[in-house]
C-alpha positions in Angstrom: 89.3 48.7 95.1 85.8 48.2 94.3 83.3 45.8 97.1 79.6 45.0 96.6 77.1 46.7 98.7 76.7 43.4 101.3 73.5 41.7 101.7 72.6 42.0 105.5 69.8 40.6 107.4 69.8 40.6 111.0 65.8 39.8 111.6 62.9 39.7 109.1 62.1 43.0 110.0 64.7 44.4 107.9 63.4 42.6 104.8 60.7 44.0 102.8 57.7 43.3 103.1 55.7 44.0 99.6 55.2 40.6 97.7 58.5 38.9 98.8 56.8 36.4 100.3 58.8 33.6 100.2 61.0 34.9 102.8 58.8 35.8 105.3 59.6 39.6 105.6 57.8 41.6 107.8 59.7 45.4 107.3 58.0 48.1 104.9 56.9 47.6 101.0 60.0 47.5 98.7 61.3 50.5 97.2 62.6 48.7 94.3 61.9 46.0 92.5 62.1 42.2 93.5 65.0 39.8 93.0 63.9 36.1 93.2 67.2 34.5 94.6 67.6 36.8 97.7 65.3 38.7 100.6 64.6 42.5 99.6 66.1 44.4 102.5 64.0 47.0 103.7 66.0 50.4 103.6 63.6 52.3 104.9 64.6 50.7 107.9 67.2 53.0 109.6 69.1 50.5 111.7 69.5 48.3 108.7 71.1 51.5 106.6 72.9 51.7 110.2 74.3 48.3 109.8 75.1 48.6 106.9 77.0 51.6 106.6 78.8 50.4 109.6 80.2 48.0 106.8 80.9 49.8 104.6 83.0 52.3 106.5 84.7 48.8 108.0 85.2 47.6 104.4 87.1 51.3 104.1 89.1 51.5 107.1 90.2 47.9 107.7 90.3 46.7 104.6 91.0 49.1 101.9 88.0 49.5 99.7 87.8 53.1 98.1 84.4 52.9 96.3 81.4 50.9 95.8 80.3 48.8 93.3 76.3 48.6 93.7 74.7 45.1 92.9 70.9 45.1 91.3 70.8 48.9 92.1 66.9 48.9 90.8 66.0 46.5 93.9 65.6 49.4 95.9 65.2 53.5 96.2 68.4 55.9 94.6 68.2 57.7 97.0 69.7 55.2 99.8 72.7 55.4 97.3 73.7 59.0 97.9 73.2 58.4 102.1 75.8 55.1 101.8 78.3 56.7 99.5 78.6 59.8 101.8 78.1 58.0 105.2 80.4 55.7 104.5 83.4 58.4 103.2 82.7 57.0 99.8 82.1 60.7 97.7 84.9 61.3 96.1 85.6 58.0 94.5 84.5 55.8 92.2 80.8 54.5 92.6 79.3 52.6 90.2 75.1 51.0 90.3 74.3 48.1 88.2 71.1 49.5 86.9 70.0 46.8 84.3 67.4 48.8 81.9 65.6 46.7 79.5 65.7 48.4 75.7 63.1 48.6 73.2 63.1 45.7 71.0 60.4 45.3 67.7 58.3 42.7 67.1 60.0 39.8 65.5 63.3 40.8 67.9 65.2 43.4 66.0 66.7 46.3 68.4 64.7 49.5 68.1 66.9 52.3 66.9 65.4 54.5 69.2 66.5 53.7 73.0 66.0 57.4 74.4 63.7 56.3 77.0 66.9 53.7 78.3 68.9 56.4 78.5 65.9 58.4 80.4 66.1 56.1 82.7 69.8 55.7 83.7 69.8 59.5 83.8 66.6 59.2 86.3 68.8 57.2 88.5 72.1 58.8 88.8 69.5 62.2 89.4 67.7 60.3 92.4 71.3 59.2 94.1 72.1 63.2 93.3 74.8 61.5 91.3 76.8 60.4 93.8 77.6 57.1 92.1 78.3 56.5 88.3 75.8 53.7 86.7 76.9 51.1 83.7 76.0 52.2 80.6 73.9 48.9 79.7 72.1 51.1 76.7 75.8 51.5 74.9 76.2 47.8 75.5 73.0 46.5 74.0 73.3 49.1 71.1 76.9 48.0 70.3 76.9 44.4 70.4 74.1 44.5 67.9 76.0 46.7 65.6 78.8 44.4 65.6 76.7 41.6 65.4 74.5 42.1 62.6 77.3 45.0 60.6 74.4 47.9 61.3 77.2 50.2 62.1 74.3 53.3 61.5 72.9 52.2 64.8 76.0 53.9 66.6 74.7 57.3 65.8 71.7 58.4 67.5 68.8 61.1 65.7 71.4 64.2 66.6 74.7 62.3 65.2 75.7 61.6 69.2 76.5 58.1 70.6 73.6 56.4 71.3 73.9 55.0 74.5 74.3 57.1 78.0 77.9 58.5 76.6 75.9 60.2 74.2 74.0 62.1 77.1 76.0 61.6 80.5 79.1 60.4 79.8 80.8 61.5 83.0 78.4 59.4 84.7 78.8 56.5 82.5 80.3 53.4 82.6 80.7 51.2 79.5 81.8 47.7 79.5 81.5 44.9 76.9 80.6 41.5 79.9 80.6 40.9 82.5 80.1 38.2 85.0 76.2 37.9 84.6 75.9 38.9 80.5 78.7 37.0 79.7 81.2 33.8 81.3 79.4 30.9 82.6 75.9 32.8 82.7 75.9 33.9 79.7 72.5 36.2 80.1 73.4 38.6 77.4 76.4 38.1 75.9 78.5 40.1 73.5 79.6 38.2 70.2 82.8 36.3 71.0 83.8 37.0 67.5 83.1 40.7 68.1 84.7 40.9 71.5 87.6 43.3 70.4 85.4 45.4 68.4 83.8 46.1 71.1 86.9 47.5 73.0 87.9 49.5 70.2 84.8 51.0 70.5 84.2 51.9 74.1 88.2 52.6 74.8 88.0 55.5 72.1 85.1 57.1 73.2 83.9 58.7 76.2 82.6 57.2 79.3 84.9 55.1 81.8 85.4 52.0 80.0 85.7 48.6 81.9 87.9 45.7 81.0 86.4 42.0 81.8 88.7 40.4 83.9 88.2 36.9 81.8 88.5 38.9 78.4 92.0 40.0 79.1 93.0 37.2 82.0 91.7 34.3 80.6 91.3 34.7 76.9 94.7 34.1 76.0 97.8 36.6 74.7 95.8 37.9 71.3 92.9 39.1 73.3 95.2 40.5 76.1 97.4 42.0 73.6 94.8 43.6 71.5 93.1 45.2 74.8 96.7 46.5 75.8 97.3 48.3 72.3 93.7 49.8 72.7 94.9 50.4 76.1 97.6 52.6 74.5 96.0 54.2 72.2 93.2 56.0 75.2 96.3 57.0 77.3 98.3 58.4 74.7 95.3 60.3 73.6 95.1 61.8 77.2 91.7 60.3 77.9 
């Protein structure tokens, strides 16, 4: 079982100061970057990390989380990462940081074929948590939905013939995933084709990386979908992967 890191604030000295304004916080400059819709906790406050690895190991003992699922990981420091995962008993499960990179994109909107420094920076992450915590592969994502999108299959090989996204580099630190609940359902902020949507699973369930199934892909979409997923399902286990 999987919970969010939880957004505590006990006083505004535990949100960041830096140019969160709006919120009033009067704690140390932010070690990440903003978020509009929320206070940046300061973490280099230690009774805040106190709190809140009081949580976590509550979430742990009394509820039954194993591992942590960590929301806008880039709103603060990496390295709080690694102290939460082992504080809270976390280390030898499953972690993962939403670490949305932005790729490269040419002018006139076509996808760069060359996303290297993407993938730099996911690597740069899971190095500054002292990969404690696996990160979602949001490279592989934007790379693949394009591919499938506009039939440019060549984009799926990078310079050196290798996947292109952090599975190419990293890929025992990498999670893959076609949506989610921000790029795709109701938000729709970057979605994968609808059309393509199965594509997309038979790509990242026969490659390497920990692949992630969308609840609402294989919930909500209706017996093809579900059954499609299941046979791709199959196909990974069967192949010992």
């Amino acid at each position: 079982m999987f919970a969010y890191l939880p957004t505590l604030v006990t006083a505004v000295q535990s949100v960041a100061a830096g140019n969160d304004h709006e919120f009033g916080g009067q704690g140390n400059p932010d070690t990440g970057d903003d978020f509009w819709g929320a206070p940046d906790l300061d973490h280099t406050n230690s009774h805040l990390r106190e709190a809140l690895t009081h949580w976590l190991q509550h979430l742990r003992e009394n509820v039954g989380f194993t591992g942590w699922r960590f929301d806008f990981a880039k709103g603060y420091a990496a390295k709080y990462i690694k102290e939460y995962v082992e504080n809270s008993g976390a280390t030898d499960n499953l972690n993962v940081g939403e670490m949305w990179v932005d790729l490269d994109w040419k002018d006139g909107g076509e996808l760069d074929y060359h996303q290297d420094a993407a993938r730099q920076r996911l690597c740069n992450w899971v190095d500054e948590c002292q990969a404690r915590s696996t990160v979602f592969d949001f490279v592989t994502k934007g790379i693949l939905q394009e591919a499938v999108r506009h039939c440019q299959y060549w984009r799926l090989a990078d310079g050196k013939k290798k996947a292109p996204g952090l599975i190419g580099w990293w890929p025992s630190k990498a999670v893959t995933f076609v949506d989610n609940h921000d790029t795709g359902s109701t938000q729709k902020h970057w979605p994968f084709p609808s059309d393509k949507v199965t594509q997309g699973y038979a790509y990242i369930l026969t490659h390497p990386g920990m692949p992630c199934i969308f609840w609402e892909h294989f919930f909500d979409w209706g017996d093809n979908a579900r059954n499609e997923i299941l046979a791709l399902l199959k196909v990974r286990k069967d192949a010992g992967l």
